[in-house]
C-alpha positions as MATLAB code, in Angstrom:
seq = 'XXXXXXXXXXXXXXXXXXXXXXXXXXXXXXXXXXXXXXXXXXXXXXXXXXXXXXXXXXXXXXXXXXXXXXXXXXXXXXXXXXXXXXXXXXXXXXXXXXXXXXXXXXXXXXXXXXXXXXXXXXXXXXXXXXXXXXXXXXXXXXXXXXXXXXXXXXXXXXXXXXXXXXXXXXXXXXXXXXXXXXXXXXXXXXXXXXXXXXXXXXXXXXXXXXXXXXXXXXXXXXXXXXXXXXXXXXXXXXXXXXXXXXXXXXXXXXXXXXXXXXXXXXXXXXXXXXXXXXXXXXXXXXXXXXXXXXXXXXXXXXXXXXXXXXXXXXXXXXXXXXXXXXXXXXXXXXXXXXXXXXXXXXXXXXXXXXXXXXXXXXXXXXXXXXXXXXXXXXXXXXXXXXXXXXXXXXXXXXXXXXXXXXXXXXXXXXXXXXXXXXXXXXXXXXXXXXXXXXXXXXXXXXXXXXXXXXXXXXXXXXXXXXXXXXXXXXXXXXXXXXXXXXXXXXXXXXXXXXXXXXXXXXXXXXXXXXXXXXXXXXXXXXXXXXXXXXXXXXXXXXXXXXXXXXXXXXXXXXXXXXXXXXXXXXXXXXXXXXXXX';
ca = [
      32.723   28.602   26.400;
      29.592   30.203   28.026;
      27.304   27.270   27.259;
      29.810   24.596   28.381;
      30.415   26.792   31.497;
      26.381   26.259   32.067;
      26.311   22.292   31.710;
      29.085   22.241   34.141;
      27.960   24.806   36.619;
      24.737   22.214   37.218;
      26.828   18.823   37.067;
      27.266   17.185   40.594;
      30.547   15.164   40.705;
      30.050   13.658   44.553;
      29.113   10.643   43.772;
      31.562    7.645   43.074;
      32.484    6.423   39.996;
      30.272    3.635   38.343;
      31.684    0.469   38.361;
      32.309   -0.886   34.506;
      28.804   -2.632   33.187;
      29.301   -6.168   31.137;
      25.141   -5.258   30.425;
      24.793   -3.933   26.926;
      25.446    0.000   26.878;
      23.108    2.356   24.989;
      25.453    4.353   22.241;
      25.303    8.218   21.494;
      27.704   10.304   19.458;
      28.612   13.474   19.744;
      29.364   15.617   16.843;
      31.047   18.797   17.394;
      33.956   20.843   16.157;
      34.626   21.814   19.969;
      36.559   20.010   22.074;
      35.379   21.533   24.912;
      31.328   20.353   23.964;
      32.610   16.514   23.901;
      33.893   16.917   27.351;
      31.337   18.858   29.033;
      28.731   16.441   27.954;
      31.186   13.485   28.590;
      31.221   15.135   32.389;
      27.872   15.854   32.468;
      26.288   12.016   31.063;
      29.528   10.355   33.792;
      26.868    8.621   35.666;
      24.147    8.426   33.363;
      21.695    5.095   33.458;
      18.991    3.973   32.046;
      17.418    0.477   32.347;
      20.709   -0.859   34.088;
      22.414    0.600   31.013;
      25.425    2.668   31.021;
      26.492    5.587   28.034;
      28.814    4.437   25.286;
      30.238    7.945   23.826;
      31.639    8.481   20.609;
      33.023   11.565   19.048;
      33.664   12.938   15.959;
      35.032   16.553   15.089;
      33.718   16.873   11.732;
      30.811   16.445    9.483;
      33.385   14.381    7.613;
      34.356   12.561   10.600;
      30.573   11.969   11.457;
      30.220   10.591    8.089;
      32.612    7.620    8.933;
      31.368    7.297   12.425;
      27.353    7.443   11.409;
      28.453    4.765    8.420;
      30.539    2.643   10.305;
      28.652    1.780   13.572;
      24.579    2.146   12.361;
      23.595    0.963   15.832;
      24.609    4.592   17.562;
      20.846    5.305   19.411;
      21.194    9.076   19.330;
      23.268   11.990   18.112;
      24.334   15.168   19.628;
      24.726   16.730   16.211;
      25.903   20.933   16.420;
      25.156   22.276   13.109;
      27.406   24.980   12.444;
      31.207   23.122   11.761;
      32.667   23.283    8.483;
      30.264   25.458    7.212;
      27.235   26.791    7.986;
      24.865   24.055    7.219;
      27.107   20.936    7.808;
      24.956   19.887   10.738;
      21.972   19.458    8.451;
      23.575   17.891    5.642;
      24.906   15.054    8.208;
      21.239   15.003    8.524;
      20.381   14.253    5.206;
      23.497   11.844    5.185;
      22.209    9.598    7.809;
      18.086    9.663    6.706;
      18.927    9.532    2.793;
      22.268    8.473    1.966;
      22.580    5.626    4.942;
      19.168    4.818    5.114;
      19.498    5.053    9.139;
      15.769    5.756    9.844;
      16.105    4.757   13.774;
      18.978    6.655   15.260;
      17.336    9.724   17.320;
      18.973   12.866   16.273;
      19.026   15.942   19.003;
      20.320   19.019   16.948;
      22.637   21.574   19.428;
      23.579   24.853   18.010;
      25.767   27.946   19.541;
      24.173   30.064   17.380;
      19.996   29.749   16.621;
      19.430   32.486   14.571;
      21.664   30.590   11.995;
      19.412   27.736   11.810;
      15.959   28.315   12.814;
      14.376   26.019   14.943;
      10.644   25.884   13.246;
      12.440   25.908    9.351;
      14.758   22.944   10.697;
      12.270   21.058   12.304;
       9.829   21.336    9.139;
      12.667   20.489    6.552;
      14.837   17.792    8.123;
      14.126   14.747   10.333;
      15.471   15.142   13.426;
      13.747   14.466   16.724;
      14.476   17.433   18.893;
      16.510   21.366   18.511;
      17.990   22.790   21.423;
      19.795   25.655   21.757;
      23.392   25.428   23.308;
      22.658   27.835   26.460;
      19.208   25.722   27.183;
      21.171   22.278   27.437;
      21.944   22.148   31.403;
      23.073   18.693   32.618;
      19.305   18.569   33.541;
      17.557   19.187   30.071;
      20.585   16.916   28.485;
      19.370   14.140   30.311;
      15.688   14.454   30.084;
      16.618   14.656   26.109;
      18.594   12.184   26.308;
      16.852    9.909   28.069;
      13.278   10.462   25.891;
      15.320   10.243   22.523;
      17.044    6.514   23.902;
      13.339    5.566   24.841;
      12.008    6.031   21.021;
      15.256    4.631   19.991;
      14.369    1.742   21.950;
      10.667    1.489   20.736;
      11.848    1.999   16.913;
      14.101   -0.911   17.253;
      11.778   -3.129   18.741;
       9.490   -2.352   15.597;
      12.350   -3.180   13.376;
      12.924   -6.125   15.286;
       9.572   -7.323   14.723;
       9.068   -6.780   11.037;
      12.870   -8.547   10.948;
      11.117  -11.482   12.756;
       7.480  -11.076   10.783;
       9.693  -11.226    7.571;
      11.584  -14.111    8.789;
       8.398  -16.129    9.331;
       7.116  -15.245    6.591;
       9.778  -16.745    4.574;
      10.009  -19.696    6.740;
       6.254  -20.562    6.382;
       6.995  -21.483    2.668;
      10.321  -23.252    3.539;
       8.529  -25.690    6.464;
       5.508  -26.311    4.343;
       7.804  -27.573    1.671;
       9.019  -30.377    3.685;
       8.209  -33.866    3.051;
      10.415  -35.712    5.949;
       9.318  -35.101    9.522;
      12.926  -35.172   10.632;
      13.703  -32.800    7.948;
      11.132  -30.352    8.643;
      12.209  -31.097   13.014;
      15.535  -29.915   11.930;
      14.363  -26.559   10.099;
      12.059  -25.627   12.642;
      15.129  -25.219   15.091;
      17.569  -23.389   12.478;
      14.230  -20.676   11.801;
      14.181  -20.301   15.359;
      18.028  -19.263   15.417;
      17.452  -16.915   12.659;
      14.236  -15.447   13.909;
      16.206  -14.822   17.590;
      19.293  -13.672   16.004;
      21.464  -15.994   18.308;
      23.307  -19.290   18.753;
      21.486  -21.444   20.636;
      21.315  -25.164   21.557;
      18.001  -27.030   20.988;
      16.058  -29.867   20.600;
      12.628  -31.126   19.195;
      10.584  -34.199   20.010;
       7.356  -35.480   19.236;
       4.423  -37.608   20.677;
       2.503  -39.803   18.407;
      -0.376  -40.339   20.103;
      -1.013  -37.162   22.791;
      -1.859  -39.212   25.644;
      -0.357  -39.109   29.022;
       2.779  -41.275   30.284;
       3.212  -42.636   26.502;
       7.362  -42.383   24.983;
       8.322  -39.651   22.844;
      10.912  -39.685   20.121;
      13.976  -37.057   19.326;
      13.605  -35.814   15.665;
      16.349  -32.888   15.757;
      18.787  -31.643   18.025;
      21.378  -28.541   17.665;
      24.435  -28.117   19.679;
      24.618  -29.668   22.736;
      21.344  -31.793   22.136;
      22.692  -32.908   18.579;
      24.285  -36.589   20.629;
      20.272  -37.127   21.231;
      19.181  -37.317   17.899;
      17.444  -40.240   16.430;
      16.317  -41.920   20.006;
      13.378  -43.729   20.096;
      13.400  -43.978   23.850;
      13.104  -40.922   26.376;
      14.838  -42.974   28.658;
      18.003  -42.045   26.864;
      18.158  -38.378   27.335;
      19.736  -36.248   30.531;
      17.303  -36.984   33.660;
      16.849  -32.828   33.974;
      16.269  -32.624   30.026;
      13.991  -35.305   29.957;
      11.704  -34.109   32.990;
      11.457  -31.063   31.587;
      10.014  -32.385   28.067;
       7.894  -34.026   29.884;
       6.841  -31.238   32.693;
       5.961  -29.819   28.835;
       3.895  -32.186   27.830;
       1.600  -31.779   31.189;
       2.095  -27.865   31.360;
       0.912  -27.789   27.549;
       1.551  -24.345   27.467;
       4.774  -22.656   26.373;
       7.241  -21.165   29.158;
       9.926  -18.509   29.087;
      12.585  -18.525   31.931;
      16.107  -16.944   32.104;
      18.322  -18.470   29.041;
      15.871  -21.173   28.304;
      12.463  -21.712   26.704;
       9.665  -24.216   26.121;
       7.767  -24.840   23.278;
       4.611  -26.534   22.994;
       1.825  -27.568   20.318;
      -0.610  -29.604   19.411;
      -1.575  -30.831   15.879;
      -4.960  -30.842   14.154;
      -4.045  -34.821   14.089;
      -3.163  -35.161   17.889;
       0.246  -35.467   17.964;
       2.253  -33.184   20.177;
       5.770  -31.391   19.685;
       8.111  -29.900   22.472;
      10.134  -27.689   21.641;
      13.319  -27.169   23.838;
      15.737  -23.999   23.013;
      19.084  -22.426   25.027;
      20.043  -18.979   24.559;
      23.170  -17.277   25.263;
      20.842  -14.503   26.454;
      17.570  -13.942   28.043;
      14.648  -13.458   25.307;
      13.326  -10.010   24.663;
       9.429   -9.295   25.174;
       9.660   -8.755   21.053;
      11.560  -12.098   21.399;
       9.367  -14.143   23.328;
       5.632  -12.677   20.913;
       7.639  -13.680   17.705;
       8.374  -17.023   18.863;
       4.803  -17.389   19.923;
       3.486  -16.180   16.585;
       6.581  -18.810   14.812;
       5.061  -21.888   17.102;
       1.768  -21.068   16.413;
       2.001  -21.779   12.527;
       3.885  -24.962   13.400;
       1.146  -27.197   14.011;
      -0.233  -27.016    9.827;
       3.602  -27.838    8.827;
       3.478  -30.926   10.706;
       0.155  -31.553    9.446;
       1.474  -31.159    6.122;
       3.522  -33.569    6.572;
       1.657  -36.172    7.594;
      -0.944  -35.423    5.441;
       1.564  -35.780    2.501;
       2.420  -39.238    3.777;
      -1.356  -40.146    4.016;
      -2.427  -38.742    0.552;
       1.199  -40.727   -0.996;
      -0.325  -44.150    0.444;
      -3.792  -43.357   -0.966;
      -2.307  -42.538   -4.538;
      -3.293  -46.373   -6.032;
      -7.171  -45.438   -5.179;
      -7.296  -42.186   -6.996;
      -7.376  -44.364  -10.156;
     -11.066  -45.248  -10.295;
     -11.385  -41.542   -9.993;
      -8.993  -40.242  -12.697;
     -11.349  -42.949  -14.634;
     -14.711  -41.493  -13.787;
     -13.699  -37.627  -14.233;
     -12.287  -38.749  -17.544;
     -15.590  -40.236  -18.832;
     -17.089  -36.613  -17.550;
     -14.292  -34.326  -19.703;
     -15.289  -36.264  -22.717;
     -18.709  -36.111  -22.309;
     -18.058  -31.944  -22.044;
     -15.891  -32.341  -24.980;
     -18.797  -33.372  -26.635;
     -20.665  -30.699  -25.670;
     -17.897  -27.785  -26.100;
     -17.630  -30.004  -30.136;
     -21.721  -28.477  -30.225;
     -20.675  -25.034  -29.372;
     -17.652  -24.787  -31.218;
     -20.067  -25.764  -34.205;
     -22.256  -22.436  -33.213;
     -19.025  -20.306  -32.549;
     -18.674  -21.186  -36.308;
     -21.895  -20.251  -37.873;
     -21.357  -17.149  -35.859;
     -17.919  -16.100  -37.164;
     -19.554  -16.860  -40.402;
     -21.937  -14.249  -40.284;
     -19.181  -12.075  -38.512;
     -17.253  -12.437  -41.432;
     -20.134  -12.139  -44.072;
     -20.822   -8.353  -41.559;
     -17.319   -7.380  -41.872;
     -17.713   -7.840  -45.973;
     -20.442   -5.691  -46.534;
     -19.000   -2.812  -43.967;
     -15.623   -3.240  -46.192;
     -18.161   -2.713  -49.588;
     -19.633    0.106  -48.052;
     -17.046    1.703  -46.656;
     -14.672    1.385  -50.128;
     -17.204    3.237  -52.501;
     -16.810    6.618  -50.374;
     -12.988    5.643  -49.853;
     -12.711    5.244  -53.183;
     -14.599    9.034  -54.108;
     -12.058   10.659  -52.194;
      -9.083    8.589  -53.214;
     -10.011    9.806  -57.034;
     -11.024   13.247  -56.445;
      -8.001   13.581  -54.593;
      -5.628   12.780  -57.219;
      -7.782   14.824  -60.080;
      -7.575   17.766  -57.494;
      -3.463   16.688  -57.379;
      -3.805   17.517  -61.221;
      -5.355   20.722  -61.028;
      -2.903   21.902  -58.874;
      -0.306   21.076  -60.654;
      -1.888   22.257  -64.188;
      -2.632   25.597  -62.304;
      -6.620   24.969  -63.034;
      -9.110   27.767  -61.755;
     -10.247   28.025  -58.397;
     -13.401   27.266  -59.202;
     -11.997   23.362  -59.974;
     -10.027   23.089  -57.388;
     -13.494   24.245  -55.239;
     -15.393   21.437  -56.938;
     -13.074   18.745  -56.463;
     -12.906   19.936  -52.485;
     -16.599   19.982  -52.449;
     -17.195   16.353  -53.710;
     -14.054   15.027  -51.351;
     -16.164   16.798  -48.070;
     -19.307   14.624  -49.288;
     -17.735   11.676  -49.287;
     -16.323   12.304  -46.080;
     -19.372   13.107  -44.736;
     -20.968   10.009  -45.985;
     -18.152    7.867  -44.276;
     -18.486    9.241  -41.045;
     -21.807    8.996  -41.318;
     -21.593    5.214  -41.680;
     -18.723    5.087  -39.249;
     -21.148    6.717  -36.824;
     -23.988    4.196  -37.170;
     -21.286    1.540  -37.033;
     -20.199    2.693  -33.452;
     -23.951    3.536  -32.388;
     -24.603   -0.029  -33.015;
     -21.591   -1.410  -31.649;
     -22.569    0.592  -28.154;
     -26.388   -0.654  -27.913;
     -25.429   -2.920  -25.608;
     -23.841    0.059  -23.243;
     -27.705    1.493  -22.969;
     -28.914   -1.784  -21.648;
     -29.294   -0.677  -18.181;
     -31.138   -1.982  -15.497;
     -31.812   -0.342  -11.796;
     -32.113   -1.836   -8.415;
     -34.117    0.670   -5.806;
     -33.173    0.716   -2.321;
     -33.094    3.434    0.667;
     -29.466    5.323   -0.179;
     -28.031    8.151    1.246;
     -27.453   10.418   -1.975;
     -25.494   12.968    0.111;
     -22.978   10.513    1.431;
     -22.798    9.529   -2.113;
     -22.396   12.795   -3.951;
     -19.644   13.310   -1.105;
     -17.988   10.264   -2.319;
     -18.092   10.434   -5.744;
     -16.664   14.249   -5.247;
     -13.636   12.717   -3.040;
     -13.198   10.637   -5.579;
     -12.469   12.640   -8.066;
     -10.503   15.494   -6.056;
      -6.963   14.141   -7.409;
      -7.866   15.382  -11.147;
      -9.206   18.842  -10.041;
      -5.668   19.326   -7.889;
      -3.856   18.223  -11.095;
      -6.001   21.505  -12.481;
      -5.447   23.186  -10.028;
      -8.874   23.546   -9.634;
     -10.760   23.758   -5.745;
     -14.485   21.648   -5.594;
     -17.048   23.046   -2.739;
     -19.293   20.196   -1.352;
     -22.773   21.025    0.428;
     -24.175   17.911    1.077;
     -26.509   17.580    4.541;
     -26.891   13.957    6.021;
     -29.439   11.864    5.888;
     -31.311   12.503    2.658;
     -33.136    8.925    1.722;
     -33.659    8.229   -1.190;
     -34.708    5.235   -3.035;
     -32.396    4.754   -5.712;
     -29.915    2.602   -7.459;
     -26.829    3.506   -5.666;
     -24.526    2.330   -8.454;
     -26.290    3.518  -11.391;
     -26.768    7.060   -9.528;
     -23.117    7.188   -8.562;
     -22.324    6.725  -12.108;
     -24.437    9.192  -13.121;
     -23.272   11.767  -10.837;
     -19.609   10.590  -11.249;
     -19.939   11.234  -15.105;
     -21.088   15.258  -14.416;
     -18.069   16.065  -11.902;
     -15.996   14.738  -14.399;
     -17.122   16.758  -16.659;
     -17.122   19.553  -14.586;
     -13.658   19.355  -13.688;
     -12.891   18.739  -17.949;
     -14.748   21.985  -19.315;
     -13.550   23.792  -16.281;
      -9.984   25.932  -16.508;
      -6.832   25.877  -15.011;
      -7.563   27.366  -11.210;
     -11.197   27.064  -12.080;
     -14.173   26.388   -9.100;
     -16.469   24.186   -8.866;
     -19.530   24.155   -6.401;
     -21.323   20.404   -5.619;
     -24.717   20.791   -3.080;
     -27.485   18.253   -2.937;
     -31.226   19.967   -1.561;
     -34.556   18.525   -0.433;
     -36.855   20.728   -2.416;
     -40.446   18.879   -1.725;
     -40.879   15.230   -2.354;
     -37.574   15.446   -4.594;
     -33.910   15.177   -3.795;
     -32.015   17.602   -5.732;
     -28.350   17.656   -6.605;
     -26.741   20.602   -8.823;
     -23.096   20.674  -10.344;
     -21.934   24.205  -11.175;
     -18.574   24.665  -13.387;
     -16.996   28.174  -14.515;
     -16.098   26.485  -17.374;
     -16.902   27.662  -20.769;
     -20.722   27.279  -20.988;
     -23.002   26.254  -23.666;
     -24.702   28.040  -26.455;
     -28.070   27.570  -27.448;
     -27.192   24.888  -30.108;
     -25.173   23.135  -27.130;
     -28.372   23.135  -25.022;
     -30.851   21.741  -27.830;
     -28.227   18.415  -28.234;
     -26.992   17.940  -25.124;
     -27.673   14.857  -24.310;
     -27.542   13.176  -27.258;
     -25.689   10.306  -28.051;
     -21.868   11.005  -29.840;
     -22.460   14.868  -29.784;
     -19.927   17.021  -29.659;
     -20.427   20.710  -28.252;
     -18.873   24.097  -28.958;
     -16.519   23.648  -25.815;
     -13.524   21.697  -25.796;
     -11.668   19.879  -22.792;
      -9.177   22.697  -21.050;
      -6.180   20.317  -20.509;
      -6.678   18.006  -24.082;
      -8.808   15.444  -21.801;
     -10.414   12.726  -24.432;
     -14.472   12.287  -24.995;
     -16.321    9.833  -26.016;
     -19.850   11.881  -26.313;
     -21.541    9.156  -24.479;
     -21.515   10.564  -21.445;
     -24.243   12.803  -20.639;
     -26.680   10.715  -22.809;
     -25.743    7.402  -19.976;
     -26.713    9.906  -17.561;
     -30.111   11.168  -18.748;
     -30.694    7.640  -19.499;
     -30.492    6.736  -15.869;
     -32.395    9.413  -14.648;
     -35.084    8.779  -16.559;
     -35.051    5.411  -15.546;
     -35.419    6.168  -11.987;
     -38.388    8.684  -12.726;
     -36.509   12.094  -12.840;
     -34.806   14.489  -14.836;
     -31.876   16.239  -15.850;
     -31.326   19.872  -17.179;
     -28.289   22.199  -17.511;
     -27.968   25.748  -18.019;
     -25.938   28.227  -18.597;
     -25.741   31.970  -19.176;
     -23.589   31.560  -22.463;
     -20.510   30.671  -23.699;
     -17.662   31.857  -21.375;
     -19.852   31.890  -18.435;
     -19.939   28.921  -16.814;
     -23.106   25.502  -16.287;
     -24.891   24.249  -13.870;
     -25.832   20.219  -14.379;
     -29.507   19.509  -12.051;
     -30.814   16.396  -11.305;
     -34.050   15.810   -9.690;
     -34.878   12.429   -8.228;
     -38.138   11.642   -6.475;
     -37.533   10.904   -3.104;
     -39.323    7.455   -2.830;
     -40.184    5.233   -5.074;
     -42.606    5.969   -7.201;
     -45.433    3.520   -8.144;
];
């Protein structure tokens, strides 16, 4: 009873009760297995008020009980949750409850324990969403309220965010609904039942229009809800209420929209002149949120009724689209004619495609058909326990005709990728360090799937006139690479220098290296090196002969080294700085 001794020691009871609020009343729970908690901090929150708003407590006993009350009233602002009750931990798994299970994501959660050492206050503030820890003994009437009051203020600001993607959503949705209209009483009568939805409320309205915008000139009722439904359909604004009908037209000279007590005004203009008031009555006073979401609603309204007289325009103009419908007619069959000529090419092409594909199938079936035989002779002398020295031959001529078939498949690919090596460059001033920074982001995710760390060096400002695309490509294909040949854990060091007239960048890998046959093929075209991939990544081969091909384009070069298998490359490419002539 020592902490409930200290909220009560602090609690000043001199002042008269509050009289009983009909104004909305903000509502906390308290969830604690002691009795006496609930009515220390009923005592202690008697005359609390915020915003003209009074305290609506509720209590539960239980993590089981705060279950039900958590589940069964999900507009409870804040919770005075103690975590020790049925066990240990219940406090935080309410927690989890009411973020995971319940999917309350608003309610402000102020966790009170008797006992801190049980649930430490950095470990629950990292682990669970709640939005403040206080210890039992700290909580004076004081510090209760100054929690209290901050967690009902994000409360507050939480559900006016919800409120406004509720309304954003709403428009949304209505948007597609108005524009579908065809009827400008029909569409009259759904802008005032959106407007009920987006406020949330029952309210009386009505809509009228203005054909021609100017001054002093009769308006017409199009829709009416609740009390203004007996004025729908007039054609006079002589026969609405005297007050109703000068304030339509106090609208209509204010041109603005207005926002007083229970009752708002509407305005807007169409793109075609015509004006629309808008006339709603609320059973409450609109909400700042309120009052923005009905401006953003209005503001859409204008293309809707545009729509729909537009429809009605473009439905009398139908008969003179026929002359048209004629002419673009004559113009499809005069490109028929023309797509008839290129079909005739597409022909003659997939001719020669086909004649192609017959000779590749010729050539490919002789060596097919080597290994298809020797296979079943070798089959034979397997089975008719021939000598090893048979067997040997039969293996020998199968690998030759293999070899000849890849062979052919290569030069088959090769040609099929020509058109890959047809690369062009655009020089401008780029900022290669900014780029190699980039690309390196860029590729971060698969190194931290490798586990692998990437140092960047890369000083601003070096110029250099370049094709930013082609070089980024270039660059992107040797970190790639970098983080493939590298291991599990591996490092991998990025720096770009300005050694002279040149703009240098290096990629270095502890991956595992090249040998000397590695370094005389390198960057050839479909070559495959000693080292493999470290987590079964695919290659193509391409790779590093696209990026010597680039280079060279822009008037550089690129080498690698490496101190031998096992030990790791470093990529270097040299640019000139400016362009050369």
């Amino acid at each position: 009873m020592a902490e409930q001794d200290d909220v009560l020691y602090l609690i000043d009871d001199s002042e008269a009760v509050p009289e009983i609020s009909t104004a909305r009343k903000w509502k906390i729970a308290v969830i604690d297995d002691d009795q006496a908690v609930h009515e220390g901090t009923r005592f202690a929150l008697s005359d609390y008020n915020l915003q003209g708003s009074t305290l609506e407590i509720l209590s539960a006993y239980s993590a089981a009980e705060g279950r039900v009350l958590m589940r069964d009233n999900p507009d409870i602002a804040a919770v005075l949750l103690d975590v020790i009750m049925e066990t240990d931990v219940a406090g935080l798994d309410l927690v989890e409850y009411i973020r995971n299970d319940i999917k309350n994501e608003t309610v402000r959660i102020i966790l009170r324990t008797g006992q801190p050492g049980q649930a430490p206050e950095r470990r629950v503030i990292v682990q669970y969403d709640i939005n403040d820890y206080k210890a039992k003994t700290e909580l004076t009437a004081d510090k209760l309220f100054t929690s209290l009051t901050a967690a009902l203020r994000s409360y507050q600001q939480l559900e006016r965010m919800v409120q406004t993607r509720r309304g954003l959503e709403i428009i949304i949705d209505a948007a597609s609904t108005l524009y579908d209209f065809k009827s400008m009483q029909r569409l009259a009568e759904g802008v005032l039942t959106q407007l009920a939805s987006l406020l949330n409320v029952d309210c009386a309205g009505i809509l009228v229009l203005r054909d021609d915008g100017a001054a002093g000139s009769e308006f017409s009722v199009l829709a009416g809800s609740g009390c203004y439904s007996r004025f729908i359909g007039s054609t006079s604004s002589k026969s609405l209420d005297p007050d109703l009908r000068q304030m339509v037209e106090a609208a209509f000279l204010r041109r603005k929209n207005e926002f007083a007590d229970h009752r708002s005004v509407l305005y807007l203009r169409t793109g075609s002149g015509r004006e629309v008031v808008v006339l709603l009555q609320a059973e409450r006073q609109l909400s700042d949120t309120d009052r923005a979401l009905v401006e953003i609603f209005s503001s859409r309204l204008s293309i809707a009724f545009d729509n729909v007289i537009l429809y009605q325009q473009l439905h009398a103009a139908n008969t003179q689209l026929e002359d048209r419908v004629a002419q673009r007619t004559r113009a499809l069959m005069q490109a028929n004619r023309r797509l008839s000529a290129q079909w005739l090419r597409l022909q003659r092409a997939n001719g020669f495609k086909n004649e192609i594909l017959g000779t590749v199938a010729h050539d490919l079936k002789n060596p097919l058909g080597v290994i298809l035989g020797r296979t079943e002779m070798l089959t034979e002398l397997i089975g008719a326990g021939s000598p090893k020295e048979n067997v040997t031959a039969q293996v020998e001529h199968i690998r030759d005709a293999t070899k000849r078939l890849t062979s052919m498949v290569d030069h088959l690919i090769s040609d099929a990728m020509a058109d890959a090596f047809d690369i062009t460059i655009r020089r401008e001033p780029v900022d290669v360090a900014a780029l190699v920074a980039e690309v390196t982001d860029a590729n971060l995710p698969s190194a931290v799937n490798k586990q692998q760390t990437i140092s960047v060096s890369t000083p601003a400002n070096f110029v250099t006139m370049c094709d930013a695309d082609r070089i980024r490509e270039a660059i992107d294909n040797l970190v790639s690479n970098a983080i493939k040949y590298s291991p599990i854990g591996g490092k991998i060091t990025v720096g770009v220098t300005h050694e002279g007239d040149n703009t240098v960048v290096r990629i270095t890998d502890e991956g595992a290296g090249l040998s000397p046959e590695d370094l005389g093929r390198l960057f050839g075209r479909f070559q495959r090196l000693s080292a493999k991939p470290t987590a079964g990544e695919s290659s193509t081969g391409l790779g590093l002969s696209i990026v010597k091909r680039i280079i060279d384009m822009h008037g550089g070069h690129v080498t690698a080294d490496s101190p031998g298998p096992g030990q790791g490359s470093t990529f270097t490419v040299t640019l000139p700085a400016a362009e050369t002539s």
